[in-house]
C-alpha positions as MATLAB code, in Angstrom:
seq = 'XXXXXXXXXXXXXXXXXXXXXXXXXXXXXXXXXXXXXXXXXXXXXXXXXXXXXXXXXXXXXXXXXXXXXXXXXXXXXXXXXXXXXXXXXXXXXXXXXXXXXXXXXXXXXXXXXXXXXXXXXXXXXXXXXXXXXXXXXXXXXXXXXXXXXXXXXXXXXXXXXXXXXXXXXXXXXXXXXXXXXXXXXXXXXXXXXXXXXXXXXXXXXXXXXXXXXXXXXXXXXXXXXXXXXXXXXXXXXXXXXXXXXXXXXXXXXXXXXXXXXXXX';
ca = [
       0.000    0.000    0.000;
       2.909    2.514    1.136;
       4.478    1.548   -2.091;
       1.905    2.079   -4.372;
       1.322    5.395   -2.465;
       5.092    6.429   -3.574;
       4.266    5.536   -7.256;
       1.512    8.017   -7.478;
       3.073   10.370   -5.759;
       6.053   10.177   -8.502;
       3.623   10.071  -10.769;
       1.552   13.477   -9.760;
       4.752   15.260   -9.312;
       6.261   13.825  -13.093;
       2.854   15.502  -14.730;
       3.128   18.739  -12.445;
       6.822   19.148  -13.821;
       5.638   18.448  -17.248;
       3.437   21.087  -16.956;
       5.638   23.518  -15.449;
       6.466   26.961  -17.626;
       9.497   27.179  -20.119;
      11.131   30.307  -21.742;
      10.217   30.595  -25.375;
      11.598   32.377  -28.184;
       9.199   33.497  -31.021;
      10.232   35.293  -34.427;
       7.978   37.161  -36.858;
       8.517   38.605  -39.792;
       6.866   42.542  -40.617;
       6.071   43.982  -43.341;
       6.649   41.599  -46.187;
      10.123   41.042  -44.369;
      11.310   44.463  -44.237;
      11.426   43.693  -40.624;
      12.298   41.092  -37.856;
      10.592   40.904  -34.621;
      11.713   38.588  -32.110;
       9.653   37.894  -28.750;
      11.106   36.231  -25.192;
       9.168   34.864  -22.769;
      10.568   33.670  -19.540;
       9.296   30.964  -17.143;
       9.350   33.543  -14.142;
       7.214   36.056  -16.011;
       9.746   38.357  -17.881;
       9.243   39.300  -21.673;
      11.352   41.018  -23.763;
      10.442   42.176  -27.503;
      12.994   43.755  -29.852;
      11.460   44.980  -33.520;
      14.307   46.825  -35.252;
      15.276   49.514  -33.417;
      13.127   49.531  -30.136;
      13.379   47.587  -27.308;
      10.649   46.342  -24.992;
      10.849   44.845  -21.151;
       8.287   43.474  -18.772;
      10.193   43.026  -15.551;
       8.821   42.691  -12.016;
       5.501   43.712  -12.760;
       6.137   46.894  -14.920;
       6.586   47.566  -18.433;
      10.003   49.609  -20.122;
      10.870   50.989  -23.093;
      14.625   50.390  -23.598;
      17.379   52.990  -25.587;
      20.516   54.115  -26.876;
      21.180   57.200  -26.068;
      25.069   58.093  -26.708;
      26.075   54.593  -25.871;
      24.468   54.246  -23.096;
      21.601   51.257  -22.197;
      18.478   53.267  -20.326;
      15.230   51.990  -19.612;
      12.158   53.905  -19.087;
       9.071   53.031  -17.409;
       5.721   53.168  -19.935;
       3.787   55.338  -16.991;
       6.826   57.519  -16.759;
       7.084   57.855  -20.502;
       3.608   58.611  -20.961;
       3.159   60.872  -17.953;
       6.567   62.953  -19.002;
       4.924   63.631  -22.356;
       1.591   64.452  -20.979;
       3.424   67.177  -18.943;
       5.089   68.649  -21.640;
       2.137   68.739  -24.241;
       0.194   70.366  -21.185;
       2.919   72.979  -20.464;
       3.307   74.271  -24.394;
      -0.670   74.274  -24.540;
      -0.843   71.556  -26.612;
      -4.306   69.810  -26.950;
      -5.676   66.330  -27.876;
      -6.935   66.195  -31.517;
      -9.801   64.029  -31.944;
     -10.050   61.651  -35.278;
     -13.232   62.341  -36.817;
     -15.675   59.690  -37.661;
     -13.702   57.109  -35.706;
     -16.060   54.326  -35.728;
     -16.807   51.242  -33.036;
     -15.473   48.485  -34.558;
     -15.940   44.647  -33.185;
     -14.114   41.210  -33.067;
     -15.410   38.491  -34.116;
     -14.160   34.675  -34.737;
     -15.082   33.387  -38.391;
     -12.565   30.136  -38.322;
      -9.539   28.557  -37.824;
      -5.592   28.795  -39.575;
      -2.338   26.893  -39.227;
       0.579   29.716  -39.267;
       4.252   28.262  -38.666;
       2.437   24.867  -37.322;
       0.139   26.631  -35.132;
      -3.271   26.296  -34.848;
      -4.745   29.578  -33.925;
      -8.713   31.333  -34.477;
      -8.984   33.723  -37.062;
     -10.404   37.152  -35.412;
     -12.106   39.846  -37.940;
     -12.170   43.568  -36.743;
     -14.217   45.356  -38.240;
     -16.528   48.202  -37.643;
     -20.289   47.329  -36.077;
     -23.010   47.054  -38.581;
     -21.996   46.596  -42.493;
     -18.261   47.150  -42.671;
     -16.860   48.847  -45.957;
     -14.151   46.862  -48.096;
     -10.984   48.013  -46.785;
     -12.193   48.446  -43.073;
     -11.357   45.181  -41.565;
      -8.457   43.780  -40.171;
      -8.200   39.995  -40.032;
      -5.783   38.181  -36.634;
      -4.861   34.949  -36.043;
      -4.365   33.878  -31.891;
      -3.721   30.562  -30.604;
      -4.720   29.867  -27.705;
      -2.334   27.304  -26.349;
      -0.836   28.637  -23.148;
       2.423   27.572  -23.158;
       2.805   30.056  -25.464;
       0.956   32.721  -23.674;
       3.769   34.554  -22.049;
       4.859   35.549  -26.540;
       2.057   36.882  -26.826;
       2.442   38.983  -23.852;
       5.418   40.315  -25.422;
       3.596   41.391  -28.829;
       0.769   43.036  -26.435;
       3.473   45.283  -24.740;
       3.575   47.014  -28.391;
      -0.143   47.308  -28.717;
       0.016   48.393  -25.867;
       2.347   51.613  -25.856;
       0.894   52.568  -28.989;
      -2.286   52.693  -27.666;
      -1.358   55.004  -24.871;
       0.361   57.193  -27.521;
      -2.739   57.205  -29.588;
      -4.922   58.457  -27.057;
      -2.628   61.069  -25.881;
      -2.571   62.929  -29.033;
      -6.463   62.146  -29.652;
      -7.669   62.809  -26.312;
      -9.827   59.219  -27.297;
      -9.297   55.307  -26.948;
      -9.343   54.185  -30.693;
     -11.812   51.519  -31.086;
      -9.651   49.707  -33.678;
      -6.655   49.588  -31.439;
      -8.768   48.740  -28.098;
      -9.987   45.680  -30.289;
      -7.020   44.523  -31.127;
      -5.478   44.160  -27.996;
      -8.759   42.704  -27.042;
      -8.004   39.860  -29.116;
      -4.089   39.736  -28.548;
      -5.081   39.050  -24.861;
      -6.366   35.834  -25.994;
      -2.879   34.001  -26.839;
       0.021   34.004  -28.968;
      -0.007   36.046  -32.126;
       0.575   33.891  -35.311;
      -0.446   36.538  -37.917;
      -2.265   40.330  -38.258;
      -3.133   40.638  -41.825;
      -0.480   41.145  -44.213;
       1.445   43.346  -41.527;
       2.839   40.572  -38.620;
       3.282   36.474  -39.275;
       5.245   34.131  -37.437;
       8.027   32.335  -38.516;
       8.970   29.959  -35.890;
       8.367   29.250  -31.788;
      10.066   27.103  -29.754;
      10.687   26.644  -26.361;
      14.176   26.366  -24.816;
      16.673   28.322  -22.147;
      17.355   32.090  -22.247;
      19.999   33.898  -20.855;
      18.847   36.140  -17.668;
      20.566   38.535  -18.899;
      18.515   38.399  -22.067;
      15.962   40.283  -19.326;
      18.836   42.208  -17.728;
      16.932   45.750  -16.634;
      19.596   48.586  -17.486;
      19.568   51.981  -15.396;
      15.922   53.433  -15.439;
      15.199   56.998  -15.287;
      12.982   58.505  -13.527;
      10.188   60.835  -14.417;
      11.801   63.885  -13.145;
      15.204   63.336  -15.060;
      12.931   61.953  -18.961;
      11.432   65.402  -18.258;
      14.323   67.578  -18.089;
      16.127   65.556  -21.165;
      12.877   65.482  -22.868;
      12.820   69.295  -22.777;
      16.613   70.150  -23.086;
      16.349   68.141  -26.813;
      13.003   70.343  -27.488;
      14.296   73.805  -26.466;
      17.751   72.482  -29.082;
      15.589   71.733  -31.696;
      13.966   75.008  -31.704;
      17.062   76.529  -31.780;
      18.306   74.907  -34.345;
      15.127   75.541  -36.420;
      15.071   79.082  -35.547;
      18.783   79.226  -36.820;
      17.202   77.675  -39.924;
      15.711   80.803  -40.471;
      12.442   79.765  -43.038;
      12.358   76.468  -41.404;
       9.319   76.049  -39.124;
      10.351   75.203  -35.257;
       8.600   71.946  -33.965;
       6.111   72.678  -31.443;
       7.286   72.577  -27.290;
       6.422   69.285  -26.493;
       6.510   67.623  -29.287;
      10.029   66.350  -29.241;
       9.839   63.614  -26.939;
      13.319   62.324  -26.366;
      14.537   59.781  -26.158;
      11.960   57.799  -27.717;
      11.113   54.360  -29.252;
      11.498   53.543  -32.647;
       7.509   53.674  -33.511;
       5.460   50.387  -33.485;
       4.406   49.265  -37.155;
       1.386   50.834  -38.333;
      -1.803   48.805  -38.648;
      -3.278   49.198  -42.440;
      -6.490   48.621  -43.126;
      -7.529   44.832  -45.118;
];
């Protein structure tokens, strides 16, 4: 009896280690391959995204944008990011511009496709009601979660460009706010013509892969962010007929911008 107790017991705790999270290392390809995005996903929770120039970190809980700035690694916290620019678009007088005509759009799931031998659900977007040719956008998500922490990492961009978005609106778009609806569900495998995987698999990455460099505070983004503004005026001013950017809208440093989502 005792020793049949011991063989279940190795047996429950074989299954629960089977089961247990592993890092995984995803690769897409943008824009007809102009582009290569690769996405990390820890077993303890960190991400890390790089797609071309910008860098992205989930670490402990919080979200960074990492840059180069003269050699030198920084990392800045999205709230800190987004709160520094806030503050200086409020201190030139600069105001939200709302997109006209913005309509709701919806998700919905019309089917199944295999991308890079995943299985995901096929997700239209598209506005409510009769949507106009053009006006949809068409993802694929699979749902398996050992794959959930990738698409983690490709929500991180969604998600910064969403909180750019409404800055400069004023508004949540209702395009964007589906799409990271659906993004929430799983692992990306492919956004229209714009984002498809090429390969996932799982296997060890470095910890230093998901090394945090030295992060900058509000206060200090602020004063840099303005320093770079108040030089490009000059230099536009010295420009004589050139027109000078407008205070605040020079945020530096700053990420390399997210890939724009076309209409299908």
């Amino acid at each position: 009896m005792i020793r049949n107790c011991f063989v279940v017991a190795a047996l429950l705790l074989a299954a629960a280690c089977s089961k247990a999270p592993e890092d995984v290392t995803a690769h897409y390809t943008v824009a007809g391959g102009r582009m290569t995005v690769t996405a990390k996903a820890a077993a303890n929770g960190d991400i890390r995204l790089d797609a071309g120039q910008q860098t992205l970190l989930h670490k402990n809980g919080v979200d960074y944008i990492v840059i180069d700035e003269n050699g030198e690694r920084l990392a800045i916290s999205f709230a800190d990011f987004i709160a520094a620019n806030e503050q200086l678009m409020k201190e030139s007088g600069s105001k939200p511009q709302p997109r006209p005509n913005d309509p709701e759009y919806e998700a919905t799931e019309v089917g199944e496709e295999k991308v890079a031998d995943q299985k995901g659900a096929i997700w239209r977007v598209q506005p409510k009601g009769n949507a106009a040719p053009g006006e949809t956008l068409q993802l694929v998500v699979s749902g398996d979660p050992a794959f959930s922490g990738i698409g983690k990492a490709v929500l991180l961009q969604s998600s910064l460009r969403n909180a750019g978005m409404k800055q400069l609106t004023g508004q949540e778009s209702s395009i964007e706010k589906q799409i990271a609806a659906v993004l929430g569900k799983g692992m990306l495998l492919r956004m229209g013509d714009v984002m498809t995987l090429q390969d996932v698999a799982k296997g060890p990455i470095p910890a230093a892969d998901f090394a945090l460099p030295k992060v900058l505070d509000k206060a200090t983004l602020v004063k840099r962010m303005t320093e770079a503004r108040d030089k490009a005026l000059a230099a536009a001013k010295a420009q004589g007929g050139a027109t000078p950017p407008a205070p605040g809208a020079v945020p530096v440093p700053a990420p390399a911008p997210a890939p724009a989502v076309p209409a299908q």
